[in-house]
PQR file of N, CA, C, O and H, with PARSE charges and radii, in Angstrom:
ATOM      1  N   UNK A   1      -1.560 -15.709   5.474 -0.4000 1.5000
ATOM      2  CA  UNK A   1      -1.148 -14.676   4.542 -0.0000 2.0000
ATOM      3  C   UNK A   1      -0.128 -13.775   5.240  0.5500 1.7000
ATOM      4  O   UNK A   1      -0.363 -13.326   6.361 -0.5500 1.4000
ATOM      5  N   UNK A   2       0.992 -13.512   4.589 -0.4000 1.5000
ATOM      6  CA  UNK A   2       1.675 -12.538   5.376 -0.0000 2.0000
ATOM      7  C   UNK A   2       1.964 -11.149   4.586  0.5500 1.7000
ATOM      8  O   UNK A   2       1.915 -11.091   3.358 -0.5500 1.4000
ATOM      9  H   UNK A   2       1.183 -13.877   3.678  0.4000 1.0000
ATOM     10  N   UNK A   3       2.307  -9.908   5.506 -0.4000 1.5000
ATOM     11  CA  UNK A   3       2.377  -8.585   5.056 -0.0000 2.0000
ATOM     12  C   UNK A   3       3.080  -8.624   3.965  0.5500 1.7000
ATOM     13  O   UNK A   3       2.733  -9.665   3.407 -0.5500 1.4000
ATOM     14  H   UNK A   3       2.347  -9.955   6.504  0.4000 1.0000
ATOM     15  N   UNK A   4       4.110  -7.937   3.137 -0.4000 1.5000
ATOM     16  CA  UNK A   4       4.419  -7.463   2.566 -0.0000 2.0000
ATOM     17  C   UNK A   4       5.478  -6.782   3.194  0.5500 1.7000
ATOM     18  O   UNK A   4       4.924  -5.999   3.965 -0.5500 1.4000
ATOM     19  H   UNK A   4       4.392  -7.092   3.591  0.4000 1.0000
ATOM     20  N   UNK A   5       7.317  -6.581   3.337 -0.4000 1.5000
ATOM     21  CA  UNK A   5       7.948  -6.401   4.023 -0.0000 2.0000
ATOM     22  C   UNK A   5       7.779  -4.740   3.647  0.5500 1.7000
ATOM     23  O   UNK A   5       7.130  -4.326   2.686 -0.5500 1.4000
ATOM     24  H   UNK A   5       7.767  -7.217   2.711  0.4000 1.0000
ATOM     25  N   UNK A   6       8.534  -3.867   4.653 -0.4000 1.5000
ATOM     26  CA  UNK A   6       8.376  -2.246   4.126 -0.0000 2.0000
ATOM     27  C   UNK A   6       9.326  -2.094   3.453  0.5500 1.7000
ATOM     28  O   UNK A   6       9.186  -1.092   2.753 -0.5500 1.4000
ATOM     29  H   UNK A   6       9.061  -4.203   5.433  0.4000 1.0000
ATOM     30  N   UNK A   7      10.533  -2.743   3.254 -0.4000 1.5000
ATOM     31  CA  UNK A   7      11.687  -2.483   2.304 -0.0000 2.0000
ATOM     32  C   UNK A   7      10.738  -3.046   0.414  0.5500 1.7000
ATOM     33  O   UNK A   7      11.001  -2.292  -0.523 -0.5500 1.4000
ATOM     34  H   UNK A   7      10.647  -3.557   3.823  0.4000 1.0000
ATOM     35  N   UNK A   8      10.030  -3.951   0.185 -0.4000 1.5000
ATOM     36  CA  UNK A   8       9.343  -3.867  -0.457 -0.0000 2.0000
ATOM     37  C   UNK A   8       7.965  -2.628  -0.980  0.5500 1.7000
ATOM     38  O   UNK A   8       7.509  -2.501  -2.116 -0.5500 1.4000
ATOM     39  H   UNK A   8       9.817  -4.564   0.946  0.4000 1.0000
ATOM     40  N   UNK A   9       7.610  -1.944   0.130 -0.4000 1.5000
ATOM     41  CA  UNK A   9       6.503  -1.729  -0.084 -0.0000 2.0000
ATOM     42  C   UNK A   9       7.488   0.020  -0.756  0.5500 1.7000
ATOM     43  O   UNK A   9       7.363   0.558  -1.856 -0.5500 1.4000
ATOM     44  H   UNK A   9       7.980  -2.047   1.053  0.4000 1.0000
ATOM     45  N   UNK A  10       8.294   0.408   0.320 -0.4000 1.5000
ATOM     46  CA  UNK A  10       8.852   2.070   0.210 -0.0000 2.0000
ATOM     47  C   UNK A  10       8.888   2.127  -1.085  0.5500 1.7000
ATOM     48  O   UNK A  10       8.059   2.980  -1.401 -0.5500 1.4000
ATOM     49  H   UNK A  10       8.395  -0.029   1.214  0.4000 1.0000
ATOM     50  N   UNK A  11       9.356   1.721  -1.967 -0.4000 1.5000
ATOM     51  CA  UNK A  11      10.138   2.348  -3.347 -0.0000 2.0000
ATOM     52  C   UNK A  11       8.426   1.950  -4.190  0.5500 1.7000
ATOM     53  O   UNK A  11       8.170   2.858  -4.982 -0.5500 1.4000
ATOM     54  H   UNK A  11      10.029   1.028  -1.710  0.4000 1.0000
ATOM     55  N   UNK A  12       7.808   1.349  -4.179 -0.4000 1.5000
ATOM     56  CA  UNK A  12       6.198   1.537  -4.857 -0.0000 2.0000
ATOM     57  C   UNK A  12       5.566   1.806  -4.505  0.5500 1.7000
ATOM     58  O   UNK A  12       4.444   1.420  -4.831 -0.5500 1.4000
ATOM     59  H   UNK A  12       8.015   0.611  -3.536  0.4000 1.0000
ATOM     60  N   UNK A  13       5.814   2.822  -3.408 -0.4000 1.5000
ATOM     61  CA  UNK A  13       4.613   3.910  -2.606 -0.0000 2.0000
ATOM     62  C   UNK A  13       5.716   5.262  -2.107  0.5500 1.7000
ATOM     63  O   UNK A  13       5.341   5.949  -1.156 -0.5500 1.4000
ATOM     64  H   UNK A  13       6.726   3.136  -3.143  0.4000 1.0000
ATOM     65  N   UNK A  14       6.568   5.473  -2.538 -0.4000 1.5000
ATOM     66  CA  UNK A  14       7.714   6.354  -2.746 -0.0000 2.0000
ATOM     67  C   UNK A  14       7.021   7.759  -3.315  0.5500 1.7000
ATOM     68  O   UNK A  14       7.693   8.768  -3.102 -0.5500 1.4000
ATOM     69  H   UNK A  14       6.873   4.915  -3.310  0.4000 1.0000
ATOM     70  N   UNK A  15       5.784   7.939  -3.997 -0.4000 1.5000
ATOM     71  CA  UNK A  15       5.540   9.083  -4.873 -0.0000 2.0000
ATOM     72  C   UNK A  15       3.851   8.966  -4.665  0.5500 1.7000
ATOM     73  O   UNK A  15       3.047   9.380  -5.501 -0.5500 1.4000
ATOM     74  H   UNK A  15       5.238   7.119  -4.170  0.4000 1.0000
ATOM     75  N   UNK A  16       3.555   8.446  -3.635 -0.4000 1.5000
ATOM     76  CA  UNK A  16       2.320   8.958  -3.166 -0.0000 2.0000
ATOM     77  C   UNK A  16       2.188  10.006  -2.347  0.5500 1.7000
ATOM     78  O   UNK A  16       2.864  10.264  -1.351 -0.5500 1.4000
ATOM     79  H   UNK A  16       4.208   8.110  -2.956  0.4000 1.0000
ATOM     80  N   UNK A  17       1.170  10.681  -2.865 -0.4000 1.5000
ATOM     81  CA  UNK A  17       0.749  12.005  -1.929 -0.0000 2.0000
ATOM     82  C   UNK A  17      -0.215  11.787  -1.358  0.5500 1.7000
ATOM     83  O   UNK A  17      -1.284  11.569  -1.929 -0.5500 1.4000
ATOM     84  H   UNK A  17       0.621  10.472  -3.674  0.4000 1.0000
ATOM     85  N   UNK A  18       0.009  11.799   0.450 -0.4000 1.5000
ATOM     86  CA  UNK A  18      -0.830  11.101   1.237 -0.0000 2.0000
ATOM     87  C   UNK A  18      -0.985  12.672   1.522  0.5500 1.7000
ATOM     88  O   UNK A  18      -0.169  13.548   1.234 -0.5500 1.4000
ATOM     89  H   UNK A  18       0.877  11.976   0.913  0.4000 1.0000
ATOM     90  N   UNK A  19      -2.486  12.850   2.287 -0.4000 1.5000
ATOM     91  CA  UNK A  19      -3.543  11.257   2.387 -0.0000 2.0000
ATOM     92  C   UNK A  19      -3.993  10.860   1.025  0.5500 1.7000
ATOM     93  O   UNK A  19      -3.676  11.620   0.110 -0.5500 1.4000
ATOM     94  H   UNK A  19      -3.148  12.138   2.520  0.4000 1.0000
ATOM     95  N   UNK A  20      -4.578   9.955   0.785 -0.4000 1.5000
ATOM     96  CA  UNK A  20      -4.754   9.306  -0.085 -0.0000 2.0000
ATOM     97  C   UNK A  20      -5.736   7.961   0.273  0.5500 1.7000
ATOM     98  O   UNK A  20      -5.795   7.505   1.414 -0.5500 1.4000
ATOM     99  H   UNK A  20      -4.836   9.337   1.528  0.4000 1.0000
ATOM    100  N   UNK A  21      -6.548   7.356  -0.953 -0.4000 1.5000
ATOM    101  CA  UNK A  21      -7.184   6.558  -0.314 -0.0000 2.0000
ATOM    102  C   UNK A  21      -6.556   5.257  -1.464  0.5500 1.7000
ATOM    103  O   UNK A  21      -5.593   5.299  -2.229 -0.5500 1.4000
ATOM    104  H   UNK A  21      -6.500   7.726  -1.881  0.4000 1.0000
ATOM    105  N   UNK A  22      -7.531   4.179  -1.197 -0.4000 1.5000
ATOM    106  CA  UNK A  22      -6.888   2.984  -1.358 -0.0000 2.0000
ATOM    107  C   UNK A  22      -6.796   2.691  -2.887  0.5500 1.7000
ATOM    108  O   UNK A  22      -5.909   1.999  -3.387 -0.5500 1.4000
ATOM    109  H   UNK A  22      -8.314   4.146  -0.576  0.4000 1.0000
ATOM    110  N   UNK A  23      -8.024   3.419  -3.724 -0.4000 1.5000
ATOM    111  CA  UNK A  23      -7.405   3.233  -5.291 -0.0000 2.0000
ATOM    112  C   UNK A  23      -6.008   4.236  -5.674  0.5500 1.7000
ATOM    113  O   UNK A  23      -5.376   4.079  -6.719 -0.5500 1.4000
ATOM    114  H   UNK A  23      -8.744   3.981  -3.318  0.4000 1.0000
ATOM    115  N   UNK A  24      -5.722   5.099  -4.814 -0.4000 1.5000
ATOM    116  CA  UNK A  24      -4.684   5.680  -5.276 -0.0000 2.0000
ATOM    117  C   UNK A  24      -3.313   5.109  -4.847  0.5500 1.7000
ATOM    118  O   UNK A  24      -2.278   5.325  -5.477 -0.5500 1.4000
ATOM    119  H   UNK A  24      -6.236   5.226  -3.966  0.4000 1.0000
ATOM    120  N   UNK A  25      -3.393   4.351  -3.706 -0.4000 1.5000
ATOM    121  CA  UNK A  25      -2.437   3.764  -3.460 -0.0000 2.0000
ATOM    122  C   UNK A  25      -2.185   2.103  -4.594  0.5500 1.7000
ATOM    123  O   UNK A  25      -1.106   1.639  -4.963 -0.5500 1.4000
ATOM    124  H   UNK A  25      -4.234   4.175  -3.194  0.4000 1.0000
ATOM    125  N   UNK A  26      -3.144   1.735  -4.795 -0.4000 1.5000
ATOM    126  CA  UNK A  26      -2.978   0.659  -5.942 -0.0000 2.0000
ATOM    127  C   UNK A  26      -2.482   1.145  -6.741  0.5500 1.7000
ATOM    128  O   UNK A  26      -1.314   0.759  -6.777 -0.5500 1.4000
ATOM    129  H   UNK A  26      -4.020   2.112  -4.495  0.4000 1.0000
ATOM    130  N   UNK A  27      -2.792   2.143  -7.809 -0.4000 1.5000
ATOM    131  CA  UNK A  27      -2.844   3.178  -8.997 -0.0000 2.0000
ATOM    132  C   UNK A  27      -1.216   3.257  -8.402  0.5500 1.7000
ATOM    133  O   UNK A  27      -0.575   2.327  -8.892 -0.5500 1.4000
ATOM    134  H   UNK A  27      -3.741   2.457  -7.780  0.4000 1.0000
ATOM    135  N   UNK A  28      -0.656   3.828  -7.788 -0.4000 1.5000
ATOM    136  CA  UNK A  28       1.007   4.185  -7.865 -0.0000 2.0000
ATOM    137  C   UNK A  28       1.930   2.883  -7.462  0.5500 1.7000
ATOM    138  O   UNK A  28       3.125   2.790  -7.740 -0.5500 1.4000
ATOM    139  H   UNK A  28      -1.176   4.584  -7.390  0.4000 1.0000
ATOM    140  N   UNK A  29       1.214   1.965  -6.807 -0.4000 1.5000
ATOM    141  CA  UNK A  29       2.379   0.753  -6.350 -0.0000 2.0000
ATOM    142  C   UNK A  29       2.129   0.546  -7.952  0.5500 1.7000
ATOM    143  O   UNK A  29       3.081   1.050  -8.548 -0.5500 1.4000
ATOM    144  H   UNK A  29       0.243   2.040  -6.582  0.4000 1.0000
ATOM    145  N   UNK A  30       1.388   0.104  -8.657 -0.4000 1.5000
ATOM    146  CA  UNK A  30       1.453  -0.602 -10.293 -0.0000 2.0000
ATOM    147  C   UNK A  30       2.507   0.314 -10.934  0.5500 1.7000
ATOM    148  O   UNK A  30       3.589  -0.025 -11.415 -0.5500 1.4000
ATOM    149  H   UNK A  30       0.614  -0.305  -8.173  0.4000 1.0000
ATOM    150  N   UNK A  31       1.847   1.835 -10.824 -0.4000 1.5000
ATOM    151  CA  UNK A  31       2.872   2.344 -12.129 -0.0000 2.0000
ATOM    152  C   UNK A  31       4.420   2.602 -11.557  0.5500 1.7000
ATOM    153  O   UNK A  31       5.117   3.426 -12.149 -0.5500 1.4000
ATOM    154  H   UNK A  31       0.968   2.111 -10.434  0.4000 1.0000
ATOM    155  N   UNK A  32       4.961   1.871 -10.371 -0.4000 1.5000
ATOM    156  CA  UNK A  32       6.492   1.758  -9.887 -0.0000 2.0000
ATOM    157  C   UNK A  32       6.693   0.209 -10.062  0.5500 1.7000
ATOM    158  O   UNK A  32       7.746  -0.295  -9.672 -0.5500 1.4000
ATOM    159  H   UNK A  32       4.394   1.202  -9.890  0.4000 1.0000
ATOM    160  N   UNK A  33       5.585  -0.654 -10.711 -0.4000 1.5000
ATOM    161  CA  UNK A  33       6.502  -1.869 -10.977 -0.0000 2.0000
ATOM    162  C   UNK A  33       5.831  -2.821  -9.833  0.5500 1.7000
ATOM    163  O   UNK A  33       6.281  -3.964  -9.752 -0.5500 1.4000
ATOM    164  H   UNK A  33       4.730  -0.245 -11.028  0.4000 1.0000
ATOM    165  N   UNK A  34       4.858  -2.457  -9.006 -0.4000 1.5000
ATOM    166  CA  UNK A  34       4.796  -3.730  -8.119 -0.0000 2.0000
ATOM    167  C   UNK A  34       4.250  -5.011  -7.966  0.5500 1.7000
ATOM    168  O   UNK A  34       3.181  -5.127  -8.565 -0.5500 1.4000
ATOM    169  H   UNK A  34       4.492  -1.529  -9.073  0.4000 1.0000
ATOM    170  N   UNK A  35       4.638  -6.056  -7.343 -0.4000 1.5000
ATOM    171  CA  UNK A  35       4.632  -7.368  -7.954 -0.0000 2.0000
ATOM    172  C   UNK A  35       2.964  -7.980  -7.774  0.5500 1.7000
ATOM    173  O   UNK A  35       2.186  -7.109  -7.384 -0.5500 1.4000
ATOM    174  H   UNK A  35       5.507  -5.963  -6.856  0.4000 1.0000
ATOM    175  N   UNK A  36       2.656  -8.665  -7.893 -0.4000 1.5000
ATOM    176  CA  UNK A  36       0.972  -9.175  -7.796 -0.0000 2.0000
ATOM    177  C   UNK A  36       0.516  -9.376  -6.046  0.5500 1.7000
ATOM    178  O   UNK A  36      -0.578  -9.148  -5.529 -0.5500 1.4000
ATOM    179  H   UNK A  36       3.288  -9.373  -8.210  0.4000 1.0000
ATOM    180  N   UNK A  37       1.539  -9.782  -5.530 -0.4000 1.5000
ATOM    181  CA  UNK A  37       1.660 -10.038  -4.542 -0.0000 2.0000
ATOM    182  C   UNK A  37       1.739  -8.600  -3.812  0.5500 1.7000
ATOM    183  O   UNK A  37       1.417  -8.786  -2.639 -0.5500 1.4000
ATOM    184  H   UNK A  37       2.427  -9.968  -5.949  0.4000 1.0000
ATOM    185  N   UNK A  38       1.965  -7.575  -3.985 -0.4000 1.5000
ATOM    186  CA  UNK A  38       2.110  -5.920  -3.322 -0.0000 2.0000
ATOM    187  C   UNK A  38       0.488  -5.603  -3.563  0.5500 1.7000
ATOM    188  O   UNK A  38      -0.432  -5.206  -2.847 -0.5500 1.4000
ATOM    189  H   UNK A  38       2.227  -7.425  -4.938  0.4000 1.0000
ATOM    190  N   UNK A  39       0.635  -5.987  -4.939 -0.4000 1.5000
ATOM    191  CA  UNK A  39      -0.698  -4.845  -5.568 -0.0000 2.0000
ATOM    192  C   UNK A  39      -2.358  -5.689  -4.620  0.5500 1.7000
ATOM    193  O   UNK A  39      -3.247  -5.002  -4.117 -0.5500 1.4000
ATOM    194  H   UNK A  39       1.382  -6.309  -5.521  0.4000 1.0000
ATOM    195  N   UNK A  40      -2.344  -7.131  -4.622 -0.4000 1.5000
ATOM    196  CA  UNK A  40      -3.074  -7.856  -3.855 -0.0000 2.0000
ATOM    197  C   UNK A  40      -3.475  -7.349  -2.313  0.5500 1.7000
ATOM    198  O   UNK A  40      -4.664  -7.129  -2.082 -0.5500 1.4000
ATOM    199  H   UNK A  40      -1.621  -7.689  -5.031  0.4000 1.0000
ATOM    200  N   UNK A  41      -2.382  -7.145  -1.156 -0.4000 1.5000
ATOM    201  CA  UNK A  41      -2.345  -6.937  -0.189 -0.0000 2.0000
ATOM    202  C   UNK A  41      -3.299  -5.086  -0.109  0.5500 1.7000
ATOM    203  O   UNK A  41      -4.291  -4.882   0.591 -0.5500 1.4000
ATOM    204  H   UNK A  41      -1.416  -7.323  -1.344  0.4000 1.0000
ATOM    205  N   UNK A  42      -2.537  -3.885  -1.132 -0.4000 1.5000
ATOM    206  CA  UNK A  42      -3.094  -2.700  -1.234 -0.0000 2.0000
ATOM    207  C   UNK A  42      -4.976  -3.004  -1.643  0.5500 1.7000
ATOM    208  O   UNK A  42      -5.948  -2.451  -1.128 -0.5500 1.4000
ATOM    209  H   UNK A  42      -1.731  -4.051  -1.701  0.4000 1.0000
ATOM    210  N   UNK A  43      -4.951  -3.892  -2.549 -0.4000 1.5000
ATOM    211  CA  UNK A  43      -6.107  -3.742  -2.989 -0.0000 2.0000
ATOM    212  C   UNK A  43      -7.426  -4.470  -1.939  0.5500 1.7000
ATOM    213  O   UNK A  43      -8.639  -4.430  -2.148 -0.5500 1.4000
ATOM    214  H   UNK A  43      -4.162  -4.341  -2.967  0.4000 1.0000
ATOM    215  N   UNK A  44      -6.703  -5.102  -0.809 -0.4000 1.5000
ATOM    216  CA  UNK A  44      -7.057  -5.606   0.361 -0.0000 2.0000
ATOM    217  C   UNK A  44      -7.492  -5.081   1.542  0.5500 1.7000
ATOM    218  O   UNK A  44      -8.072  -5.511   2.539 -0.5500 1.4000
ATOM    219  H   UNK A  44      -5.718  -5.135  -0.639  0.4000 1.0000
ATOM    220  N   UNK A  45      -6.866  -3.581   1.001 -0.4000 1.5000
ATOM    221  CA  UNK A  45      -6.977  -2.380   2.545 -0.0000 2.0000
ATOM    222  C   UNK A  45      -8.311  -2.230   2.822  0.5500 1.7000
ATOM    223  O   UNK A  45      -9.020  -3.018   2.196 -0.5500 1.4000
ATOM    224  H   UNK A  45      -6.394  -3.232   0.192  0.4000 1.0000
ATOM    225  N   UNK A  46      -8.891  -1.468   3.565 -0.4000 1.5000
ATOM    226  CA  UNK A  46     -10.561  -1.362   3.565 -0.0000 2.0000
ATOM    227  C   UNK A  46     -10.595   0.623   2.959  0.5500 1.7000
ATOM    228  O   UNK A  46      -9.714   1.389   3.349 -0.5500 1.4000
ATOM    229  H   UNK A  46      -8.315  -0.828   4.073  0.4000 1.0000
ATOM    230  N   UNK A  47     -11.388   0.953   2.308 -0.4000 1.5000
ATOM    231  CA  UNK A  47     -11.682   2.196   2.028 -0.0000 2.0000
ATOM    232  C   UNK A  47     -11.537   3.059   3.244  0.5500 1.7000
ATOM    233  O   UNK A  47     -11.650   2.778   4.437 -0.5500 1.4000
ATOM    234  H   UNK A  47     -12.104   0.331   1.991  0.4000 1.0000
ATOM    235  N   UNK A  48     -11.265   4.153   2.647 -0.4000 1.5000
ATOM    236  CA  UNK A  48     -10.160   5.390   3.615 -0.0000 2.0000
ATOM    237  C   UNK A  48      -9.275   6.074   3.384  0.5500 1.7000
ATOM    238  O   UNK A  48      -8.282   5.817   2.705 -0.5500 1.4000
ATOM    239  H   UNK A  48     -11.173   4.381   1.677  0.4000 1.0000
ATOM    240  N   UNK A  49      -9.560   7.071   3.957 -0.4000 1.5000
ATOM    241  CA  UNK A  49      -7.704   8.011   3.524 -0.0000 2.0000
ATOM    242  C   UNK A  49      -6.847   7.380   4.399  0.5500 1.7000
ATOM    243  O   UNK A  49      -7.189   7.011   5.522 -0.5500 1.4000
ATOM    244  H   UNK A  49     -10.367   7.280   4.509  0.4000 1.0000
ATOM    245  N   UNK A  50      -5.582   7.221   3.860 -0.4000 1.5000
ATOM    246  CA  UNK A  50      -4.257   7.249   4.845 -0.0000 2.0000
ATOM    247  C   UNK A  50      -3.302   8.180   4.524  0.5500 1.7000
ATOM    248  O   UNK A  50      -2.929   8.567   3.416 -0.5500 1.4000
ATOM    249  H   UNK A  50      -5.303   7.521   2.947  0.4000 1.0000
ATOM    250  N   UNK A  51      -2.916   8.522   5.736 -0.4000 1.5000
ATOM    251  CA  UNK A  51      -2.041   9.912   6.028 -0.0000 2.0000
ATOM    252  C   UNK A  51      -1.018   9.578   5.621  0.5500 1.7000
ATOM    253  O   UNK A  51      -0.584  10.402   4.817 -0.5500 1.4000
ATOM    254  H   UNK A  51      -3.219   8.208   6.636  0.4000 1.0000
ATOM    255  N   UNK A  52      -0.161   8.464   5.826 -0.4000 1.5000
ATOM    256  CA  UNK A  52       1.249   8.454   5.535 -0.0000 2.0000
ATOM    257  C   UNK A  52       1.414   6.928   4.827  0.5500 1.7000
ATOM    258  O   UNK A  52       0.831   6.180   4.044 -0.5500 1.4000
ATOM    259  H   UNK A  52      -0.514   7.794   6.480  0.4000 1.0000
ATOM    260  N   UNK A  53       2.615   7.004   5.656 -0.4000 1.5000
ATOM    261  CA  UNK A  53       3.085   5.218   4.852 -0.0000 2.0000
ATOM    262  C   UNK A  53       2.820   4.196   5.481  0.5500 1.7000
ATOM    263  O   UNK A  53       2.382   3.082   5.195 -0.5500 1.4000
ATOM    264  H   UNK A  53       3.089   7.612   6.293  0.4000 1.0000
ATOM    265  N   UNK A  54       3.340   5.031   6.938 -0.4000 1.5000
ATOM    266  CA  UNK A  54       2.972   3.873   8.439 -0.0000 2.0000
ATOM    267  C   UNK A  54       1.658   4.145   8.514  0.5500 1.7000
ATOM    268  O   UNK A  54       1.267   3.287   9.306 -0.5500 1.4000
ATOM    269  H   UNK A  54       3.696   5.936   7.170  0.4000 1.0000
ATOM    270  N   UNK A  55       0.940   4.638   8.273 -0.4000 1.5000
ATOM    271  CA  UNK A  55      -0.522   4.238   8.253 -0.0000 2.0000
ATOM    272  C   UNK A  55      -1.040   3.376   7.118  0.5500 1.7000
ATOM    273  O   UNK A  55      -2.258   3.197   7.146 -0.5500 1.4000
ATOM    274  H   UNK A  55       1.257   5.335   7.630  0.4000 1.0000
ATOM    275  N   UNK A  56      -0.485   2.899   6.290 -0.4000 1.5000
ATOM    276  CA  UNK A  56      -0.827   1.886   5.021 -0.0000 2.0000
ATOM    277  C   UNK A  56      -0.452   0.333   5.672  0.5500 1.7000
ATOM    278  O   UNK A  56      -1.191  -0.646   5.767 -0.5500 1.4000
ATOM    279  H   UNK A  56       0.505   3.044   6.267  0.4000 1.0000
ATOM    280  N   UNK A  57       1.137   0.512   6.122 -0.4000 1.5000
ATOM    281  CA  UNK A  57       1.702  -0.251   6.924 -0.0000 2.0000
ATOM    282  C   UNK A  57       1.007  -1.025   8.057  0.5500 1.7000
ATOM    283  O   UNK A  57       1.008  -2.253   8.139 -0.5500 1.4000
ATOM    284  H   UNK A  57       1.738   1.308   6.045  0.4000 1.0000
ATOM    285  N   UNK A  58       0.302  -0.028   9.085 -0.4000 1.5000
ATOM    286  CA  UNK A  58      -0.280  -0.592  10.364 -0.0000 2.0000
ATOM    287  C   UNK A  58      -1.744  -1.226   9.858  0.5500 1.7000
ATOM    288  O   UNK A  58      -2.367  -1.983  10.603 -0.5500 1.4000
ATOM    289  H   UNK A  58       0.301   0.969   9.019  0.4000 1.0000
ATOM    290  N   UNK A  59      -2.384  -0.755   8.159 -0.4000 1.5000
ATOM    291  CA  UNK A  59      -3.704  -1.241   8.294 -0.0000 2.0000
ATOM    292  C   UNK A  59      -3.188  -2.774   7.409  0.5500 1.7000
ATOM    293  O   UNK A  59      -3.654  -3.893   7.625 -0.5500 1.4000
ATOM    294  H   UNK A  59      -1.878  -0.141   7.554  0.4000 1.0000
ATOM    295  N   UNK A  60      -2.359  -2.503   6.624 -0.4000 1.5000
ATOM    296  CA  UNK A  60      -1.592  -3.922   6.078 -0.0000 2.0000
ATOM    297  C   UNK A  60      -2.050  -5.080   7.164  0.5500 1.7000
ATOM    298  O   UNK A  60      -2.878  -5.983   7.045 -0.5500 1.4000
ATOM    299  H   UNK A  60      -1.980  -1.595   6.449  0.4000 1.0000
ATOM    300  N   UNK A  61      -0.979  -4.617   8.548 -0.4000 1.5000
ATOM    301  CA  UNK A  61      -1.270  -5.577   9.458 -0.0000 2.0000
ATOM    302  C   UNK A  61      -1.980  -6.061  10.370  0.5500 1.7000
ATOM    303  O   UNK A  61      -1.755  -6.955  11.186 -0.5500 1.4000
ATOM    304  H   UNK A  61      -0.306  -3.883   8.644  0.4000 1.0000
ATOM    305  N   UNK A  62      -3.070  -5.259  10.139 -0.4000 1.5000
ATOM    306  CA  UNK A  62      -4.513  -5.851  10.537 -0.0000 2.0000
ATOM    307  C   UNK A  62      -5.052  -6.313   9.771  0.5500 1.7000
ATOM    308  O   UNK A  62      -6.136  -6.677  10.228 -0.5500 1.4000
ATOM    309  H   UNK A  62      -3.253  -4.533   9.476  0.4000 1.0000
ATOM    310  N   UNK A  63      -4.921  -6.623   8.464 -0.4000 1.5000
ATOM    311  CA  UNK A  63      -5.646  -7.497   7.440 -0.0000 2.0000
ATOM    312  C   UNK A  63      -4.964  -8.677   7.547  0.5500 1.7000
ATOM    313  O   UNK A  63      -5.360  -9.411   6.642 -0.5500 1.4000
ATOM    314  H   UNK A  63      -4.040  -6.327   8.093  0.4000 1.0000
ATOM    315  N   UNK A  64      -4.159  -9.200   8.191 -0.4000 1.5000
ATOM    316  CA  UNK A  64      -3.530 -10.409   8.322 -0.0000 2.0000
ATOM    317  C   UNK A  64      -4.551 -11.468   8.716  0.5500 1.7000
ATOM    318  O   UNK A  64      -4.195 -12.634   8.887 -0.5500 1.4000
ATOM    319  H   UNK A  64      -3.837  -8.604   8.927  0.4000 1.0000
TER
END
């Protein structure tokens, strides 16, 4: 399985207000349009707040 590039991920996580946890990050990649394949990987994260973007990013790539 591979990540999800960040030029993909920025513009459907562009209008999250971190921290934030992982249904809210699903909840805003959908309502910017994101593809099954984005929304899959978010809905993959493990429960938690994340502070920023690179923290969505770095747990992305431990779910690999």
């Amino acid at each position: 399985m591979h990540v999800p590039e960040e030029d993909r991920l920025r513009p459907v996580l562009s209008d999250v207000d971190y921290p934030c946890g992982r249904a809210e990050l699903v909840h805003q990649a959908a309502a910017h349009g994101a593809d099954d394949d984005i929304l899959g990987h978010l809905a993959g994260l493990p429960e938690g707040d994340y502070t920023c973007f690179e923290a969505v990013t770095g747990a992305l790539a431990e779910t690999v």
